[in-house]
C-alpha positions in Angstrom: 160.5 42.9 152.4 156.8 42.5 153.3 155.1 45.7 152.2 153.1 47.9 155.1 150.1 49.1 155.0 148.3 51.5 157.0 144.8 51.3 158.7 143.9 54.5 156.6 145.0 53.3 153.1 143.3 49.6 153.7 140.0 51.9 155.1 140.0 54.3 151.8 140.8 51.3 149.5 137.7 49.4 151.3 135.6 52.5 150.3 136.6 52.8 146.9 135.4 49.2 146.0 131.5 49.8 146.5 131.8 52.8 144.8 133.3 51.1 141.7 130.7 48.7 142.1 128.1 50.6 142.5 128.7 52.9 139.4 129.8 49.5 136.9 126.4 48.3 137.9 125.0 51.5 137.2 127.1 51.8 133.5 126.4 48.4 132.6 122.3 48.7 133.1 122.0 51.7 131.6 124.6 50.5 128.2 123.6 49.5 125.0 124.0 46.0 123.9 125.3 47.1 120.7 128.3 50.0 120.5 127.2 53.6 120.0 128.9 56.8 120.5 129.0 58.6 123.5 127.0 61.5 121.8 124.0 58.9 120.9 124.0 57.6 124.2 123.8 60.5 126.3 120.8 61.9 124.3 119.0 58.5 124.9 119.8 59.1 128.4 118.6 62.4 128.3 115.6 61.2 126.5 114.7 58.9 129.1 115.1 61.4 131.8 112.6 63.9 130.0 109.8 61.7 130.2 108.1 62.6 133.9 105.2 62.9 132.8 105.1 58.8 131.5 106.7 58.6 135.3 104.0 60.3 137.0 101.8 58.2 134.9 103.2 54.8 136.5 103.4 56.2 139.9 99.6 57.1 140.2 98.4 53.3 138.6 101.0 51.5 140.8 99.6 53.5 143.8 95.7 53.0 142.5 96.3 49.2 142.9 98.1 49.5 146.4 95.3 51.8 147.0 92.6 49.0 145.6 94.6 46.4 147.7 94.2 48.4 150.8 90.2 48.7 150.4 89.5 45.4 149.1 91.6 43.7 152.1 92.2 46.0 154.8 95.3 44.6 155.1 98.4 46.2 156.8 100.4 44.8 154.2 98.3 46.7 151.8 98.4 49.6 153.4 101.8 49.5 154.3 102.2 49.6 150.2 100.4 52.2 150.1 102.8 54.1 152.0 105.7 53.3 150.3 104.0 54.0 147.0 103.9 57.9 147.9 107.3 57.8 149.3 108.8 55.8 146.4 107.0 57.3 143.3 107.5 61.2 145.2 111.0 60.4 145.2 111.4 59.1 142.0 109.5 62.5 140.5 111.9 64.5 142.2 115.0 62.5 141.0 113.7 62.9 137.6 113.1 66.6 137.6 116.5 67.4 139.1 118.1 65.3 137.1 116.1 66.9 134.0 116.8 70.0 135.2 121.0 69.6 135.3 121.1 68.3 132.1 119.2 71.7 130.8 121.5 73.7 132.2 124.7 71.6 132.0 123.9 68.9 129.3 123.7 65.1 128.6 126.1 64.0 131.1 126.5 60.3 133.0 123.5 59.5 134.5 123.2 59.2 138.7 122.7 56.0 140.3 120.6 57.2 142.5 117.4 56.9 140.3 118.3 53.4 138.6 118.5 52.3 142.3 115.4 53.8 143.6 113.5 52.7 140.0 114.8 49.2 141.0 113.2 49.8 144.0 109.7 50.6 143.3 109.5 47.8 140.6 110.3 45.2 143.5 107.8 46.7 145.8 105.1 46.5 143.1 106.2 43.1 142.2 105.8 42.1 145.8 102.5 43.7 146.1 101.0 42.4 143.2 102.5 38.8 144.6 100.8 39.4 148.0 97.2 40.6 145.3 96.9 36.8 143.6 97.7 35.4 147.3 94.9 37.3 148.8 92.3 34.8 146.6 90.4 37.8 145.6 89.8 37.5 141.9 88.9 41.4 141.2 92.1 42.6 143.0 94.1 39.7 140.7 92.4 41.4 137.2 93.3 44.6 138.9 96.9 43.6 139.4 97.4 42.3 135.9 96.3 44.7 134.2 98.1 47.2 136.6 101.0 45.4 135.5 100.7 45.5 131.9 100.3 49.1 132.1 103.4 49.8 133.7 105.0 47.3 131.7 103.7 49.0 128.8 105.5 52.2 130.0 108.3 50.8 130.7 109.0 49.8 127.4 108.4 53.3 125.8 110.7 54.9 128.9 113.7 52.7 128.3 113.7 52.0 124.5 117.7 53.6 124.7 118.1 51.6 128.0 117.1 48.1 126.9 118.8 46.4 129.8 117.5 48.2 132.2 114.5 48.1 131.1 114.1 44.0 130.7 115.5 43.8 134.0 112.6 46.0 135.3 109.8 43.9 133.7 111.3 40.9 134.2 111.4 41.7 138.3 107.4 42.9 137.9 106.2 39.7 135.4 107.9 37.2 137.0 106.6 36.9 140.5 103.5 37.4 139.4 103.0 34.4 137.1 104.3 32.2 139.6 101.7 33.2 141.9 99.1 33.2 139.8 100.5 29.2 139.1 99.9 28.4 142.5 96.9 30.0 143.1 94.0 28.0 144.4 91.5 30.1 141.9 90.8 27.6 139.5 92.1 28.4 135.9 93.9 30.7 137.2 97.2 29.1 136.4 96.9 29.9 132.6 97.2 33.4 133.1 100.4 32.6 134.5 101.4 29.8 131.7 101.1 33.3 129.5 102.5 35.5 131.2 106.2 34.4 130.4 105.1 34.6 127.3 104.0 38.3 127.3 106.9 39.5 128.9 108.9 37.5 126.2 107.2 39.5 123.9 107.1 43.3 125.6 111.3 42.4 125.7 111.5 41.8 122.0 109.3 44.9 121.4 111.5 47.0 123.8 114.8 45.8 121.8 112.9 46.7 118.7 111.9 50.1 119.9 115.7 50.0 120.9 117.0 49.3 117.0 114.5 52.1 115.4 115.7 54.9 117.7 119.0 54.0 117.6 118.8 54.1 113.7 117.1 57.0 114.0 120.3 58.4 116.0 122.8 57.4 114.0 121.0 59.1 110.3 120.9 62.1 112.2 124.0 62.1 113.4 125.4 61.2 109.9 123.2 63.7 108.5 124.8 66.5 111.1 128.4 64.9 110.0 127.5 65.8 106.3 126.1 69.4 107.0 129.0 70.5 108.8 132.2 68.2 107.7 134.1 68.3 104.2 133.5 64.8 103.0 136.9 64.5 101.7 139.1 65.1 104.7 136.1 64.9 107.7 137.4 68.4 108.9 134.7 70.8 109.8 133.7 73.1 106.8 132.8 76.2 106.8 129.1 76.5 108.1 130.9 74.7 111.1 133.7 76.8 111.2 131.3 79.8 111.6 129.7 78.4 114.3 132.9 77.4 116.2 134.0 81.1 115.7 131.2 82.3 117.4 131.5 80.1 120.6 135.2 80.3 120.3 134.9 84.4 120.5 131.9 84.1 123.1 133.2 85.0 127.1 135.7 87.7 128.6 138.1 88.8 126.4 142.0 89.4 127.7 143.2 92.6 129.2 144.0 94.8 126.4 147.4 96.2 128.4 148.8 92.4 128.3 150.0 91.7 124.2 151.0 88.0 125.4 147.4 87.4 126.0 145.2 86.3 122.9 141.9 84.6 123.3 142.0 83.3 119.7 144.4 83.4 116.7 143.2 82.4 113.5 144.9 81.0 110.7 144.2 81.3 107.1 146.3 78.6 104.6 146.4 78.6 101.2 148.2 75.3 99.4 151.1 76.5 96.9 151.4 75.1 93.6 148.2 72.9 93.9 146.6 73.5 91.1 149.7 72.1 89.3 149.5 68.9 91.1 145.8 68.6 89.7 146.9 69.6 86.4 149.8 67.1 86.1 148.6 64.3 88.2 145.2 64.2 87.9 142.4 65.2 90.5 142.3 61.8 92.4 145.9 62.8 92.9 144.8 66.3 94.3 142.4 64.7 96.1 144.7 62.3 98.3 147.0 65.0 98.7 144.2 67.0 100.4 143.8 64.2 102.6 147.8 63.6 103.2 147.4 67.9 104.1 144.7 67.7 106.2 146.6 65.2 108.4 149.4 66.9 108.9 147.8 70.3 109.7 146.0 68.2 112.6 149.6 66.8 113.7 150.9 69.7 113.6 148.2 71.6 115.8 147.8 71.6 119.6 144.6 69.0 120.7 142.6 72.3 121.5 143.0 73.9 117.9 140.4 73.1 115.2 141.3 72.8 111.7 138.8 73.6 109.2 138.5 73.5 105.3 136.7 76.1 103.9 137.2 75.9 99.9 139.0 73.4 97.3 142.7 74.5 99.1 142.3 76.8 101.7 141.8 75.5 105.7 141.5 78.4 108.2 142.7 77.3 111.7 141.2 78.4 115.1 143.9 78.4 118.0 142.2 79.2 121.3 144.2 81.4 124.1 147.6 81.1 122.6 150.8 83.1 122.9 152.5 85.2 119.8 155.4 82.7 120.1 153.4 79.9 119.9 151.5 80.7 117.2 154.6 81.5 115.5 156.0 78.1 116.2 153.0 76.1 115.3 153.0 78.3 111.6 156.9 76.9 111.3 155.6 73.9 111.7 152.9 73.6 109.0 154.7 75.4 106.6 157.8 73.1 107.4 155.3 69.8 107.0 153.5 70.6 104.3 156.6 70.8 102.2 157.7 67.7 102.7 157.3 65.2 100.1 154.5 62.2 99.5 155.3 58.7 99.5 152.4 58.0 97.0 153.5 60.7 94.7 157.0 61.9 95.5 156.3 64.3 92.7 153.5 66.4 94.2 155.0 68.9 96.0 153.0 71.6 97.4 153.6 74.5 100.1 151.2 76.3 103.0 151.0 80.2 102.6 149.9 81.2 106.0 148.0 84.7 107.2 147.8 85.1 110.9 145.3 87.3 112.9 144.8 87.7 116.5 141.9 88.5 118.5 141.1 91.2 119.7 144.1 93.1 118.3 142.8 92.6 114.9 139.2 92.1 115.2 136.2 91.1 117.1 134.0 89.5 115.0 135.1 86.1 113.0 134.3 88.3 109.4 136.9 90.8 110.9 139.3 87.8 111.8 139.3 86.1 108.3 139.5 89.5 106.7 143.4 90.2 108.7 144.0 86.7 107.9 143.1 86.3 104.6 144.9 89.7 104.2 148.3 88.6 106.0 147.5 85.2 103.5 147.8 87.0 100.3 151.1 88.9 101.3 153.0 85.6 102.1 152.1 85.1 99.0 153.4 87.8 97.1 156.7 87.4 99.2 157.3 84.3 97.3 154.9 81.6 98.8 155.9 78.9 102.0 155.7 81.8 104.4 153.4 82.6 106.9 152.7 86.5 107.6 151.9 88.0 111.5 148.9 90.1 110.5 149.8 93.8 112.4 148.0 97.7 112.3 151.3 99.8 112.1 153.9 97.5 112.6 156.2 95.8 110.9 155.2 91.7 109.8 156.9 88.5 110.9 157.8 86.2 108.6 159.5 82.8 108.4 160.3 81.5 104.9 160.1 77.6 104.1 162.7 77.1 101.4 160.6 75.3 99.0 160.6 78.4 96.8 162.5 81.1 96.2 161.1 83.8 98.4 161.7 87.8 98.0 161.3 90.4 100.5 158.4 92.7 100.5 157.6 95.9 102.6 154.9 95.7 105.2 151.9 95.0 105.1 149.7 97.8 105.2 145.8 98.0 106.2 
């Protein structure tokens, strides 16, 4: 049966197709040849869009020549450039600034089309004007326009060093009409500035994907560097300057209402591995290392996607779990201590356990020291109540706790603050 479609879906599906057009084209110019992570490449595209002041630069020499143009000729070509010099380059200092401005306030995000179009724009009206320079036969508004041009080619090299296509595409659109009108000039000689300028551009593209290369080194050691400073290089979990710092933001915002006990904007868990030093002792620390590793994966498994697992010492990983229930937190605790017991393929005979201490904000604290205090508190008891057990920090009531049956576990009295 022949499949109907209505005048508003065909209408809607029409729309959507220049949008996805619009914004590939947009992507695409503004992509790296190489691969880079999405971090790197928003702050190159927030570097680019902090430099108005290198903007403003351009504007005022491409206006200066259109301004040349219009005195040297009369013109109403040149004077028609003029005007569309102080719409253009206005517009594209206003772009710039908003766009500056939101990613201030909201961060490196995906840049707008809007100013790649408009940029696109003014580089074809330049180019055009320039063209329309050489045609006039008026060899001081030619030198003018050259050297107009290598200015601006000159900034947009520096502008667009983490936007290399973008950038080519610009100076290609500015260089190229120019030497072929400098080519057919009748000002004699005049043609060898245009035999050399394919050649300059060649080279302002190889310097551009240079610049391109260094600053995206540059990105990627610091970025490595931040890596090191805040992740365990063993298991690449965040360690425990990180951890402190995702406390802090975690614990920054409104806080529940106190009447509701369901409602808890972060519970933190502190684990301790059981009989690890025993692994390292029998097996050998390369041993302990990889079951570190083997641990650290299944505490990430065994979390939700929003919870962060950290490791802050040779065993111990202290686990944030953002605006979760009792019960869950409960459930995800039976899990880790059920996983972590499990055995390894690569060395069925290091078996280790997860003593767990739970503490909830703002029921047992405020502050991330008061957290980890409950926590590591709540810790320590599962361990004295025989180890694989996770322990529900409370003030004045009784503990919760679930056993994992990889030792012999014996009941204790509550824990007390």
């Amino acid at each position: 049966m022949a499949s109907l479609v209505t005048p508003t879906s065909t209408a809607s599906t029409a729309a959507a197709q220049p949008r996805l057009w619009w914004h590939g084209c947009v992507n695409w110019l503004l992509a790296s040849p190489t691969s880079q992570p999405d971090d790197i490449h928003n702050e190159f595209l927030q570097q680019r869009t902090n430099k108005t002041k290198t903007l403003a630069v351009a504007v005022l020499a491409s206006l200066l020549i259109a301004s040349l143009a219009a005195a040297l000729t009369g013109a109403t070509w040149a004077y028609a450039w003029v005007l569309a010099e102080l719409v253009l380059g206005s517009t594209r200092i206003y772009l710039m600034m908003k766009a500056s401005a939101r990613a201030k306030a909201d961060g490196p995000s995906a840049a707008s089309g809007t100013p790649v179009w408009v940029g696109l724009l003014s580089v074809i009206l330049i180019s055009a004007g320039c063209y329309q320079c050489v045609a006039s036969g008026q060899l001081p508004l030619v030198l003018s326009a050259g050297v107009g041009l290598a200015n601006l080619i000159g900034g947009i090299a520096s502008r667009n060093a983490g936007t290399p296509r973008y950038g080519i595409l610009m100076i290609c659109i500015l260089t190229l009409p120019f030497a072929v009108a400098t080519m057919l000039s009748p000002i004699p000689f005049l043609f060898i500035v245009g035999l050399q300028t394919p050649v300059y551009t060649a080279g302002m593209i190889f310097l551009l994907l240079e610049n391109h290369k260094i600053l995206l080194n540059l990105h990627q050691t610091e970025r490595n560097n931040r890596q090191m400073a805040h992740h365990d290089l063993l298991t690449g979990l965040p360690n425990r300057a990180l951890n402190r710092k995702l406390f802090s933001e975690l614990l920054d915002g409104p806080w529940p209402e106190a009447a509701s006990p369901s409602a808890a904007k972060l519970t933190v868990f502190c684990v301790d591995l059981d009989n690890f030093k025993g692994v390292n002792d029998r097996l050998g620390h390369a041993a302990g290392d990889a079951v570190l590793v083997a641990v650290a994966d299944r505490l990430r498994a065994s979390v939700r996607e929003a919870d962060v697992v950290c490791r802050v010492g040779g065993d111990e990983f202290v686990i944030l779990l953002p605006d979760i229930t009792d019960t869950e937190a409960a459930d995800i605790a039976r899990r880790i201590t059920a996983r972590v017991a499990e055995p390894f393929e690569f060395a069925p005979a290091a078996r280790v356990g997860a003593s767990i201490g739970l503490a909830t904000a703002p029921q047992d604290g405020m502050t991330a020291d008061e957290l980890l205090s409950a926590a590591d508190r709540a810790m320590y008891e599962a361990k004295r109540r025989g180890k694989g057990s996770f322990v529900i920090h409370t003030r004045g009531v009784e503990e919760v706790t679930e056993v994992v049956p990889l030792v012999p576990t014996v009941k204790a009295p509550a824990l007390a603050d």
